[in-house]
N, C-alpha and C positions, 0 to 999 in steps of 0.2 A: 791511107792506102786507097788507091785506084777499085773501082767497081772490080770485081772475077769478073771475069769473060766467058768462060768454058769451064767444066767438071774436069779436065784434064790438070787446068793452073789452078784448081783448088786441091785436087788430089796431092798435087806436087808442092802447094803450100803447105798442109795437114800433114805430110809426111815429117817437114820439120820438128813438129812436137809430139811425133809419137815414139815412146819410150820402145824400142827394138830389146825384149828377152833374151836376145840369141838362141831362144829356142821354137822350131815353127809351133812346136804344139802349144807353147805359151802364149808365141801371139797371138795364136787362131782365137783361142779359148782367150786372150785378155780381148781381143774386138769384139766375138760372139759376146760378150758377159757386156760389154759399154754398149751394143747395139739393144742388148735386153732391157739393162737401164735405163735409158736415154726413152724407149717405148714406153718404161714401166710411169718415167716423168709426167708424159703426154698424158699417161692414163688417170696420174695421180691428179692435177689439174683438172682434167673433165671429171673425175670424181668429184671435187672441190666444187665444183659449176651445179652436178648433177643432185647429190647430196646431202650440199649442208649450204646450197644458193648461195654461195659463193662467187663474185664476179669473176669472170674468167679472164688471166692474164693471156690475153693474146699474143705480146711480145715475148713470153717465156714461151708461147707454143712453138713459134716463133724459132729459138734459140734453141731448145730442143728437139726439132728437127734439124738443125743446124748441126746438134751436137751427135746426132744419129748418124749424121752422112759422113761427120768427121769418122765413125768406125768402119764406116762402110769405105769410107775412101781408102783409109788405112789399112783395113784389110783388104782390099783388090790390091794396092799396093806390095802388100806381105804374099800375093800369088802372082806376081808381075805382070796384071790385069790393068787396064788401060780400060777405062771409066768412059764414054759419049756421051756427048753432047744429045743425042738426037736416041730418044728411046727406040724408035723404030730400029735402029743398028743393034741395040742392048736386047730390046724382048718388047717386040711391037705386039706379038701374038699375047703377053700377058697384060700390057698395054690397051687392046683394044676389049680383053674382058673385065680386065676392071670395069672399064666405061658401060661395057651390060651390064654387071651384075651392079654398080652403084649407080644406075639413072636413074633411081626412082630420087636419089640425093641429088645426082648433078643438074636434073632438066629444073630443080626448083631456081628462081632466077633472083629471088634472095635469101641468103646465105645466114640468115639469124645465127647469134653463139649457141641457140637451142638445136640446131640444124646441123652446125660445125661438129658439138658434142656428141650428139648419136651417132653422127654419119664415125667420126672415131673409136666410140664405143663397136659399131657395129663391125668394123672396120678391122681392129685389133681384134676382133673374135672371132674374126675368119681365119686372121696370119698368123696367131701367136704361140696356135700349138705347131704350127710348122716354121718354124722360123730356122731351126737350125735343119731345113730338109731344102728352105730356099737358096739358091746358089748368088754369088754377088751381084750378078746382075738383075734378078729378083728382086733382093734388096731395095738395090738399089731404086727400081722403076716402082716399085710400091711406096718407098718415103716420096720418092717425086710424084708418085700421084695426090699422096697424102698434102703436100708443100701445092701441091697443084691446087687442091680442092680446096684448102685456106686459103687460097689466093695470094700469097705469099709470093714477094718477087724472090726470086730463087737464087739468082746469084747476088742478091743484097745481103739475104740471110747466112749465105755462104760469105761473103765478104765480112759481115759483122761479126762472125764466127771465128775468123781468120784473126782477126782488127783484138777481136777480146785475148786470144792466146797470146798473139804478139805483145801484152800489156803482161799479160802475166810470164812468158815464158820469151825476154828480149833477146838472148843467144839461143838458147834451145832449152828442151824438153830436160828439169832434173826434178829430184824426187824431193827435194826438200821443198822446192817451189808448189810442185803438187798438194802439200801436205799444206 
């Protein structure tokens, strides 16, 4: 598959493999609960790094953001919410306080997995008791800052994302394949 290009052709890929309840409060509540997940991943990893010095898989960080955005895409999706390109049009305003409140992280100009780590730690303990009070486009601009701060190219990770479903799920989204 071709590089993604925009958050709009990944949202509209992601949409393919997400299993529709037919009912909103099921979807809401199945993305909220895989958006929960997919952080709790991230967390589990830097625990592994922090803990018990454990090398850090950076391509599962990687993948896990990847797998967060696929909830996040899915649910903007499930409120017929149109995902940008360009954080400034989504929430430039929570956008530019991330950037205060983590400079004391960003201005460092390299990025050790020791550095990656905390700044995650620190990170998810600001958003995680509010997570279901952020709105999607919150969400959203916080994993992209998070995929930011990794340095992570953003639509490769989205494209890789894409590329693994498609392997598992070649017509679409069923429950046996999930399993």
């Amino acid at each position: 598959m071709e590089k993604i290009k925009s958050i709009a052709e990944y949202q509209q890929l992601a949409l393919r493999t997400c299993n529709d309840l037919q009912d909103d409060e099921k979807n809401q509540n199945h993305m909220w609960l895989g958006i929960i997940t997919e952080a709790g991943e991230i967390l589990d990893a830097c625990k592994k790094t922090l803990a018990y010095s454990k090398p850090l898989d950076i391509v599962n960080i990687g993948e896990e953001i990847a797998d967060k955005l696929w909830y996040i895409a899915n649910q903007a999706s499930f409120y017929k919410i149109k995902l940008l390109d360009s954080i400034g049009e989504n929430d430039e305003i929570l956008w530019l306080n991330l950037c205060s409140v983590y400079d004391d992280f960003i201005s460092i100009p390299e990025r050790t997995v020791e550095i990656k780590v905390n700044f995650t730690i620190r990170f998810y303990k600001d958003f995680f008791g509010n997570y279901e009070n952020l709105n999607i486009y919150d969400l959203y601009t916080v994993t992209k800052f998070l995929s930011d701060f990794w340095q992570f190219d953003f639509y490769q990770i989205l494209t890789n994302n894409i590329n693994k479903l498609q392997v598992r799920y070649p017509d679409s989204f069923t429950n046996e394949k999930a399993l």
